[in-house]
C-alpha positions in Angstrom: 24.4 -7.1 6.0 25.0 -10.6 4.8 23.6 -13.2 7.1 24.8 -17.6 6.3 22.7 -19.6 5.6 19.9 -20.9 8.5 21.4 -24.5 7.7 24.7 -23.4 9.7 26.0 -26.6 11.6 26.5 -26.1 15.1 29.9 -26.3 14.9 30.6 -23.3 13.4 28.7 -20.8 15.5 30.8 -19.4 17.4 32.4 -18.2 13.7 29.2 -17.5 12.7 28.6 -15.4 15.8 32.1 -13.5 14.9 30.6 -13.0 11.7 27.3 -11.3 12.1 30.0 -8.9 14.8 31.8 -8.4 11.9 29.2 -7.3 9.3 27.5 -5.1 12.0 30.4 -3.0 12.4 31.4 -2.6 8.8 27.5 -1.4 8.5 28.3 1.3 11.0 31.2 2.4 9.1 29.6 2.4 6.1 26.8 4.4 7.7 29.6 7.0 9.1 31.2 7.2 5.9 28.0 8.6 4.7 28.1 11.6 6.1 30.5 14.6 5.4 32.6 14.1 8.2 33.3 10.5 7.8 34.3 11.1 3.9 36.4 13.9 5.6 38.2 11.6 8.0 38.3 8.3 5.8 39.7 10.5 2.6 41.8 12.6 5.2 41.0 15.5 3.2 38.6 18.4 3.9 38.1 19.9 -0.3 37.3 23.8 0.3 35.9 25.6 -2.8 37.8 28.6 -3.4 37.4 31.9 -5.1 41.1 33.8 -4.4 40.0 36.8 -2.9 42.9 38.4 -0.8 43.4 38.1 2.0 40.3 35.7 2.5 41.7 32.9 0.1 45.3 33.6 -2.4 48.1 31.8 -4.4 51.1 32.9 -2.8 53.3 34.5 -6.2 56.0 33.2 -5.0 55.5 29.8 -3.2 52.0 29.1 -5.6 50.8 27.9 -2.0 47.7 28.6 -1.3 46.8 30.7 1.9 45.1 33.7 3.5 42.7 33.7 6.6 40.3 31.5 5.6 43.0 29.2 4.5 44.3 29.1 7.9 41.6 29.0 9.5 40.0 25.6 7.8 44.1 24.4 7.9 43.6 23.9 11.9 39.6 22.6 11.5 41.3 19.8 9.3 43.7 18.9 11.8 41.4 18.4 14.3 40.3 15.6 12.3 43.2 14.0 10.6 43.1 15.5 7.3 44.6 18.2 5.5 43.1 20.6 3.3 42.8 20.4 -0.4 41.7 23.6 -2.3 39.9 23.5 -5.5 40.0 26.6 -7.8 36.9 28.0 -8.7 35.0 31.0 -9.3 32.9 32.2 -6.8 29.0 30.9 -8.1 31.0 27.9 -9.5 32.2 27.0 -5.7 29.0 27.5 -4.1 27.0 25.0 -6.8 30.6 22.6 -6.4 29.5 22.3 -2.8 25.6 22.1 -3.3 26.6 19.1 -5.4 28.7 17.6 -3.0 32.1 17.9 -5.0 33.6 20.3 -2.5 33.5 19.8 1.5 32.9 23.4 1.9 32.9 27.1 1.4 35.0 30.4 1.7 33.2 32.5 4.1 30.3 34.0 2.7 27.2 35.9 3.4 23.9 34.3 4.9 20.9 34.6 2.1 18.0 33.1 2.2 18.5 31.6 -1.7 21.8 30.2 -0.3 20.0 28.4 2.5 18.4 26.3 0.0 21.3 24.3 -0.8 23.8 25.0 1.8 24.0 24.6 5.6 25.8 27.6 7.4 27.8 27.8 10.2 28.2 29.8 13.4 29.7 33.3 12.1 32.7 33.8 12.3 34.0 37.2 10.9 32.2 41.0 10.8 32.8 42.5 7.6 32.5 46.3 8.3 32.6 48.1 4.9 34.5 51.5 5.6 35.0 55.1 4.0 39.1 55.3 2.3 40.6 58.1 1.8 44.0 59.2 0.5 46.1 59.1 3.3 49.0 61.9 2.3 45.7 64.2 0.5 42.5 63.0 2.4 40.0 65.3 0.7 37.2 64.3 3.2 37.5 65.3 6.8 34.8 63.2 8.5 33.4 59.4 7.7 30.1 61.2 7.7 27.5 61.9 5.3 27.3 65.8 5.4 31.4 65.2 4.8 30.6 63.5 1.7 28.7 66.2 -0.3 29.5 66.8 -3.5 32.7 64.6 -3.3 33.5 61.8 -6.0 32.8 58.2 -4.5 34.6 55.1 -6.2 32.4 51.4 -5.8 33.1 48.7 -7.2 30.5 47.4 -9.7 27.9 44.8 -8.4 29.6 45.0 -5.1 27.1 45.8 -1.6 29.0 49.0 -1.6 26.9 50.3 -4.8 23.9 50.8 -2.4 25.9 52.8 0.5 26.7 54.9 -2.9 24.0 55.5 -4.4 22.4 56.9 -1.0 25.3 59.1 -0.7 24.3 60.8 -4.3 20.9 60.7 -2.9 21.3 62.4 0.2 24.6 65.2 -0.4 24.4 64.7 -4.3 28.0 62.8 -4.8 29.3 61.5 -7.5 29.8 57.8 -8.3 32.4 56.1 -10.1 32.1 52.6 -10.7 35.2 50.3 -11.2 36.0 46.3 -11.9 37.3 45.7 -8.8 39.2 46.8 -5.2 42.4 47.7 -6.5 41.6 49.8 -9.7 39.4 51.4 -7.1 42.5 52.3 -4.8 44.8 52.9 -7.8 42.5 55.6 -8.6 42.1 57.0 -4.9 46.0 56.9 -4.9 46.1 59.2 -7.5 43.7 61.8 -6.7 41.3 60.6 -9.6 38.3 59.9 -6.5 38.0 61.9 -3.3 37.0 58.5 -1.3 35.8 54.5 -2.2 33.5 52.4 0.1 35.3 49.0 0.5 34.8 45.8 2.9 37.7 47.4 5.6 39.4 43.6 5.6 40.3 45.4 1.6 42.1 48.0 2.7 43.4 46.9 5.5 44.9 44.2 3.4 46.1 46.4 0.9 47.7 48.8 3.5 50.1 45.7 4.9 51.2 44.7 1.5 51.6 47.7 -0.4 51.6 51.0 1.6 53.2 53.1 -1.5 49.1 52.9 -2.2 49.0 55.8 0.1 45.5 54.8 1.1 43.8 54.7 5.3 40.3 53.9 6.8 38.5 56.9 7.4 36.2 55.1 9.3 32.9 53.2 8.9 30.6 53.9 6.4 27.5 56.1 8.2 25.2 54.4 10.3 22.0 55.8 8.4 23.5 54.4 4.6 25.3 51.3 5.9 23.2 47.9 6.6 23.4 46.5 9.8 26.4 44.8 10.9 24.7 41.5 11.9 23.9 41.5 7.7 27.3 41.6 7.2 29.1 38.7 9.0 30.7 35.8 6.8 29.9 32.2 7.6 31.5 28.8 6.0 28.7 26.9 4.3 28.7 22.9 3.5 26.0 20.6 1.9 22.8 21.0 3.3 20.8 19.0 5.5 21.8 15.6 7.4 24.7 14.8 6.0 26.6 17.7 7.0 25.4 17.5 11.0 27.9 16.1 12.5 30.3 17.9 10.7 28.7 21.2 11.4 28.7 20.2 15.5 32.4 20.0 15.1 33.0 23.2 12.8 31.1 25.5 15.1 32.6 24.3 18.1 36.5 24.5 16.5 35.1 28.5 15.4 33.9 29.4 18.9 37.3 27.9 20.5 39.7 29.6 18.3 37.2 33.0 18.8 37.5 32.6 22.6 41.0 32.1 23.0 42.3 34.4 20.8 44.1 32.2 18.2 41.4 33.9 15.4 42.7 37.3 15.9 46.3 36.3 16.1 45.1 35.3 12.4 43.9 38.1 11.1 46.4 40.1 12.5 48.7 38.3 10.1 46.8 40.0 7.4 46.6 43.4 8.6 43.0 42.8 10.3 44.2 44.1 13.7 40.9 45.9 14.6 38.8 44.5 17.4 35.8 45.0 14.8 36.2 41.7 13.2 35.4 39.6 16.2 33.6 41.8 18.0 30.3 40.0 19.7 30.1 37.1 17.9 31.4 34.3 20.8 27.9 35.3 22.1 26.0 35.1 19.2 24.5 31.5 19.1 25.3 28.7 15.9 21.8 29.6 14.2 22.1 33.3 14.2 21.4 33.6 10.3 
């Protein structure tokens, strides 16, 4: 703040008065602007960091808009506070470091590690990832989503991926076979085909995949097993933004626009959009409180 001089004449302080008012408010605004949400409201832009994974986060083909749950999702947070959202291309590490650093606002969903926590502040959760067993839906060559089912059979995961684990316990306990692929849709090109008996996959995947491209021939089995599969609660996706202070406020509002939209049903009207009809996705989580993780 800039204070005039102590030699002021009398006469002019009542303008001197209206002054110091003055410079005290633009210190408060500066002081708001310092924080995420008051960039967020002054630039009218809330920057998310994005990776295009469908149907989390995508180009449309077609339009080149950008959109997908988490798209939508963030589109009605930014409303709420004048601003519209402004997506910035990146791959996945590159978007978590862009928002570390402060040159994105925020996240795709993710999962909660304790490396993560570091550098970023979570939100509440607000999605269960349930990773299932596919199988070919016009051939299914595995009758149960159960272990014992599994024996001997030829498992497709995706290399890297959590699924590798589930796997790898499955060629432990009923000796099947893994195949590894690059990603989710080489992975269902190949159960399609009859070239894998089954694939462990996030269900949002196939799901997804089953809304946009049924000649795929492809259908959740069920969930993985209960003695391979981590817990559930390990498994929920979160937004994450800058960590510490300057994200509070910020993180006040975003938990309290995820818990609305989970309460009164708007959330599942969008993921139903993407094939995500299951009650899974929501299940328990307007009960779970905003530092779960």
């Amino acid at each position: 703040m800039v204070y005039r001089s102590k030699l002021a004449v009398p006469a002019i302080a009542l303008a001197t008065g209206a002054f110091l008012l003055a410079g005290c408010g633009s210190s408060n605004s500066s002081a708001a602007s310092n924080t995420l949400l008051g960039k967020v409201k002054s630039s009218k832009q809330l920057i998310i960091a994005e990776s295009a994974f469908a149907p989390e986060d995508f180009q449309n083909t077609q339009t080149k808009q950008w959109t997908g749950y988490d798209v939508n999702i963030l589109k009605g947070f930014a409303k709420t506070l004048g601003a519209k959202l402004k997506v910035d291309p990146l791959p996945f590490s590159s978007g978590i470091t862009a928002v570390a650093e402060k040159r994105a606002d925020i996240t795709i969903d993710i999962y909660w590690s304790s490396s993560r926590a570091k550098v970023l502040s979570f939100s509440r959760p607000m999605l269960n990832y349930n990773d299932a067993v596919v199988v070919n839906s016009q051939h299914p060559a595995i009758a149960s989503d159960t272990v014992s089912a599994m024996r001997g059979k030829t498992i497709g995961v995706v290399t890297a991926s959590a699924e590798v684990a589930e796997g790898k316990a499955l060629a432990r306990k009923v000796g099947a076979k893994l195949v590894y692929y690059p990603s989710i849709a080489e992975a269902f090109l190949a159960l399609s085909t009859g070239r894998i008996d089954a694939t462990l996959q996030p269900d949002t995947d196939p799901a997804w995949s089953k809304k946009t491209n049924p000649s795929l021939h492809i259908k959740i089995l069920g969930p993985v097993p209960k003695s391979i599969a981590p817990p559930i609660a390990s498994l929920r996706g979160y937004y994450a933004v800058p960590k510490g202070q300057y994200s509070a406020s910020f993180l006040k509002k975003l938990n309290a626009y995820l818990l609305k939209i989970d309460k009164n049903g708007q959330e599942q009207k969008i993921l139903d959009k993407y094939g995500m009809k299951s009650s899974i996705y929501l299940k328990g989580l307007a009960s779970v409180p905003n530092n779960s993780h």
